[in-house]
N, C-alpha and C positions, 0 to 999 in steps of 0.2 A: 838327657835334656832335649837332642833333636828330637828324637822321638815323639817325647810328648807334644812341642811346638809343632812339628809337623799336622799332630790331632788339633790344639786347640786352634792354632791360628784360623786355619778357615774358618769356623765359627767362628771368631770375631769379627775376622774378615766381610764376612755378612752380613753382622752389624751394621758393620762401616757402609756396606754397600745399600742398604734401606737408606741411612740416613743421607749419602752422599745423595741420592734417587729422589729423597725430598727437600732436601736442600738445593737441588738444581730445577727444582720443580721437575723432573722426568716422571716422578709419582706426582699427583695429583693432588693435595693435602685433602680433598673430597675422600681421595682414596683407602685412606689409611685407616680409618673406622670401618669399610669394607673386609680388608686384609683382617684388621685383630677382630672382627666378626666369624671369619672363614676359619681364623686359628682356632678360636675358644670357641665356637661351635659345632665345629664340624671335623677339622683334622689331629689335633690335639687331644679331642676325647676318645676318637678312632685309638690314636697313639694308646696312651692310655687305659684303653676296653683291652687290647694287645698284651701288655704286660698284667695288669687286672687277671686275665683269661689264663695266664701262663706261669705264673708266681703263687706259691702254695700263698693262702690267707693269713697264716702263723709270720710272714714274711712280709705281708701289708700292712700288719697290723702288729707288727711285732712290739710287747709292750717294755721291754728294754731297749730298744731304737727311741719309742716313744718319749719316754721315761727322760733319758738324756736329753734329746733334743727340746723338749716343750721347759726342762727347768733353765737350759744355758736361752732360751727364746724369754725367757720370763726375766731372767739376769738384763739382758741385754737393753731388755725394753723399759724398766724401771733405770737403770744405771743412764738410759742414754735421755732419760725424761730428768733424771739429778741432773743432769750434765749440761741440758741445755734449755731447761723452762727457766725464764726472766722475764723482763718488761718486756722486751723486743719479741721473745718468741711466748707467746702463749701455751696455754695447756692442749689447745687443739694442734697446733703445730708442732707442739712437740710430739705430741702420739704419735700423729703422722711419721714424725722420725723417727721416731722408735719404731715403729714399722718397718720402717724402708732398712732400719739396722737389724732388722730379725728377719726379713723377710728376702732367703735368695730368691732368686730367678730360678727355681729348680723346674716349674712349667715348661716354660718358653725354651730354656737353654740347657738345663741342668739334665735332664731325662736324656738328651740326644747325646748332650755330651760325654758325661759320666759312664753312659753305654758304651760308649764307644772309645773311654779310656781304661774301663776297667771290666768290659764283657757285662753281660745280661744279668748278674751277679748283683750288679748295681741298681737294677730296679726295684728291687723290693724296698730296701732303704730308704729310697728318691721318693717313692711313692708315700710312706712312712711320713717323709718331710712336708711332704706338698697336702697330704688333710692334717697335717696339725697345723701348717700357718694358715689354709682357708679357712679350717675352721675354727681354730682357738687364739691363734695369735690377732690376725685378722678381725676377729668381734670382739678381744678383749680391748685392742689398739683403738676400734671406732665406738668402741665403749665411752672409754675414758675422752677422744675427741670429743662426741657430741655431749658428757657431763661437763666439759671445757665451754663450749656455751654460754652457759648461766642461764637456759630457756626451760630450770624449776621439773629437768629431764632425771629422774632418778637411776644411777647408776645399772637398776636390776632391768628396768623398762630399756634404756639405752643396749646392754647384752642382750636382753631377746632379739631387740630390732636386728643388731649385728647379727645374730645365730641366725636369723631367719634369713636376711640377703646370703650369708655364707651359705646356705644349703640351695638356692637358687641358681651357685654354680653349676655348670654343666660338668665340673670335671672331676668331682666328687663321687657323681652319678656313674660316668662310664668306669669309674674304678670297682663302684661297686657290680656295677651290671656285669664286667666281665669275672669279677671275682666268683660272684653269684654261677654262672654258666662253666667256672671251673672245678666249682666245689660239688655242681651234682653233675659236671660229666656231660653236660648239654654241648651238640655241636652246632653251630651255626649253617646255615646254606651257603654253598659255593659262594651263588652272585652275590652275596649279602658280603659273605666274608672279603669276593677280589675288590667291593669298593668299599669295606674297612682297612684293607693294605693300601690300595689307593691311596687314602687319604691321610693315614697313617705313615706313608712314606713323603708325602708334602710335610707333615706337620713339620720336620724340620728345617728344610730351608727356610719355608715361608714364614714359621714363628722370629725366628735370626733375623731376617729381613723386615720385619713388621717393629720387632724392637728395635731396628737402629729408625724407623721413622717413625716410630711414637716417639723416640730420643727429641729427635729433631723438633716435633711437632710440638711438645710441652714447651722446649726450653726457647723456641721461637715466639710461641703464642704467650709468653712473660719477659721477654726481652723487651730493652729498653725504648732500642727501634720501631721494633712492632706495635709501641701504642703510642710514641712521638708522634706528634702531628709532622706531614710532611711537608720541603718546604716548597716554594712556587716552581723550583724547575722539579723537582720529583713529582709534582701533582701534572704539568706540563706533559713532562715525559709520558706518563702513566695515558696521559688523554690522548698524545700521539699515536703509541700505541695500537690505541683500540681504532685511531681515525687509520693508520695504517691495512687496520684486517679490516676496514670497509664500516666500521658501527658509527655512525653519526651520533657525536659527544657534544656536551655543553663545555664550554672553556669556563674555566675557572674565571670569574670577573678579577682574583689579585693578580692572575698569570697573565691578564691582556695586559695588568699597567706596568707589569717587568717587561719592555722590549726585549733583554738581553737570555732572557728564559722560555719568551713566547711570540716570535720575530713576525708572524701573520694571524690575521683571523679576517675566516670569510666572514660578509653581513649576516647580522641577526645572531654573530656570537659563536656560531657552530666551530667544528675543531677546523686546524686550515688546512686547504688540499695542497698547496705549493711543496711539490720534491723534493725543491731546494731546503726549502724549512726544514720538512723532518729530518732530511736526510740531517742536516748539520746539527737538528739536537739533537736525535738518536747517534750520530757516530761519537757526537764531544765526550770526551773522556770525563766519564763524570768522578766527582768530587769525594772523596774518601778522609774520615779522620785518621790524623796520625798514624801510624801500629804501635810506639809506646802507649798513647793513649786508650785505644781498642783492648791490649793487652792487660794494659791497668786498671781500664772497669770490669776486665773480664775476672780478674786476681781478685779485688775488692768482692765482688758477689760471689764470691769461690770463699771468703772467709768472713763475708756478712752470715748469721745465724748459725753458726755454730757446721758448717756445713763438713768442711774439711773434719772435721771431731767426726760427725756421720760417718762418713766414710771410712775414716779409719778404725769406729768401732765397727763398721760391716765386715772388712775384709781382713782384719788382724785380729780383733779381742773375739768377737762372735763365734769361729774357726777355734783357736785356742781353749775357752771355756767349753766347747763341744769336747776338745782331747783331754783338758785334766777332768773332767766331771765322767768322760768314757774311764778314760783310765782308771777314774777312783771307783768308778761302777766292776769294772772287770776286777779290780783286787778284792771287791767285796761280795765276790762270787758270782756277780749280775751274767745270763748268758748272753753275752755282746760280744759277739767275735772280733779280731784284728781286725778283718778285710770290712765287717758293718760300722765300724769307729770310722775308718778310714773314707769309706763314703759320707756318713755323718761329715766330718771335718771339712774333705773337700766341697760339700754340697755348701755349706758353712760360708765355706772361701769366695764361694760365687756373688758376683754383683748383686744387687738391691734389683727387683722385682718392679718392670718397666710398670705393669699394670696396676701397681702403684696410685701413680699418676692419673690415672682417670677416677680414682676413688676420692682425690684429693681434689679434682677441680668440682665432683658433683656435691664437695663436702665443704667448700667456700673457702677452704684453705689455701696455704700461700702454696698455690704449684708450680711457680718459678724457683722456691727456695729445696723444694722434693724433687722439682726436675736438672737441677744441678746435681741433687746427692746422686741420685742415680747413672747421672750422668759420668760425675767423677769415680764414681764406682766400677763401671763398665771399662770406663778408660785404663784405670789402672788395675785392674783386674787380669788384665792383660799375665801383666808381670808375675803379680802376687798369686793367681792362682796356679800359673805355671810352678812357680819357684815352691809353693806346696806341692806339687803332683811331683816332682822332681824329690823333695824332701823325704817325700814317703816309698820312694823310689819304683815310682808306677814304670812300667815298662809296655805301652798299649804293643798290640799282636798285628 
């Protein structure tokens, strides 16, 4: 069990540390569409073309890996579409969550980690999982969203469109391209090849890092805070501020008629230059609700739309369905090795698929109620993926 902790924690760790980096604003929230740009274009496919280039093709494409994987994805997405389409969550948002329940993180997290708990062994698998959710789970899921619509969009036309943005991923491509260059023996040039290692060696931190500030960034940009109107001293403060770094502001006309919010203003309205001022509303300890109550909206949205159900079909039934449907594949002859079930499962075990989330806000869907799932997925993932790598009694080297 240390063992394994000792592998997993850092990666989460990295998580934690994007999202703390935009949460303190020290990342820039400009920033963070740059990073998951840099990952999913550039150092991830590197990753990627790497194992591609180095894994027999019978192994990418192995169609018993397949096989298991795409029916326990099919289970999961239909059972979590029973379980939680009603008044409140529609057919669009339920797909959505049916997604987020069939769909690990095996990109972002799954490739660096899996490697590195169970040797290079585990790529071929990984790779297995990551074109069957780009591209089958993924266009059946935004299938079924956009015939949720009612915009007279017919289910076949709805699949093409999906199959069509799935093949626009870039990570599809370097799987293929390196496959391609391994199967006829093609070598690449040095300098081409030292800034495909390059890049291939950022993919993991930086991907870790990128998914705790897209965490952050989804479940900020649908929090309750963030689209509350602010009230006269936070609009106050905010104007200080900027009068502080030198920018010449408009005062809010409600925050001149709070004396106790907004204690000067020069003529004509501008923000006020008096030390005394700022200084005394930027140091006053500003105003905070309760922590029962903060805690209590945070609970309530944690078990508004079926979310908690999400999450724990992600990391308990989805995992599980992957072992009995291996197992019953292996008694009935299938060639599915122990140690290929085994990555199956734990890939399984892995949180809900942060880039997700940006499918869901270009898709009008509820992306506060997706960026919870994912959220509580990663959190306690912690645990539950340990306490599987443990079960199976991995022993990383």
């Amino acid at each position: 069990m240390q063992s394994i902790l000792l592998t997993t924690l850092p990666f989460f760790a990295l998580v934690l540390c994007g999202y703390l980096a935009a949460h303190r604003r020290i990342l820039p929230e400009s920033a963070i569409g740059g990073l998951n740009a840099f990952v999913l274009f550039f150092a991830l496919p590197c990753l990627l073309f790497k194992f591609g280039m180095n894994t027999p093709v019978l192994e990418l494409l192995n169609p018993s890996v397949l096989a298991v994987y795409l029916s326990a994805a099919a289970l999961v997405v239909f059972f979590t579409i029973a379980m939680t389409l009603s008044r409140k969550v529609g057919m669009k948002d339920a797909a959505f969550g049916a997604l987020v329940a069939a769909f690990p993180n095996t990109g972002f997290m799954g490739v660096p980690l899996l490697v590195a708990l169970l040797g290079p062994m585990a790529a071929g698998p990984v790779i297995c999982t990551i074109l069957a959710d780009m591209i089958i789970t993924s266009s059946v899921c935004l299938a079924l969203a956009q015939t949720g619509r009612r915009s007279g969009q017919s289910p076949t036309k709805a699949l093409l469109q999906s199959l069509k943005a799935a093949v626009s991923n870039p990570l599809p491509w370097s799987i293929a391209a390196g496959a391609t260059l391994g199967v006829f023996g093609l070598e690449v040039p040095s300098p081409v090849l030292a800034v495909v290692h390059m890049l291939a060696n950022a993919a993991s931190p930086v991907a870790l890092f990128t998914i705790g500030a897209v965490l952050w960034r989804s479940g900020a940009a649908n929090s309750p805070a963030k689209t509350a109107p602010l009230d006269h001293r936070e609009r106050a403060i905010a104007m200080a501020r900027r009068a502080t770094r030198g920018e010449s502001v408009w005062v809010d006309p409600d925050a001149i008629t709070q004396p106790s919010v907004w204690p000067l203003s020069d003529a004509g309205g501008l923000a006020p230059t008096s030390p005394d001022s700022l200084s005394r509303l930027l140091t006053e300890p500003k105003r905070r609700k309760p922590s029962p109550t903060r805690w209590r909206e945070t609970w309530t949205a944690f078990c508004a739309g079926h979310v908690l159900t999400v999450v724990a079909i992600k990391l308990l039934l989805h995992p599980l369905l992957i072992l009995l449907l291996g197992a019953s594949a292996r008694g009935l002859g299938a060639p599915l090795t122990a140690e290929q079930l085994m990555v199956l499962t734990l890939a399984a075990a892995l949180p809900s698929a942060s880039n997700v989330s940006l499918l869901v806000e270009r898709h009008g869907a509820d992306a506060g109620r997706i960026a919870r799932i994912i959220l509580g997925s990663t959190v306690l993932a912690v645990g539950s993926f340990t306490l599987m790598a443990w079960a199976f009694g991995v022993n990383p080297a």
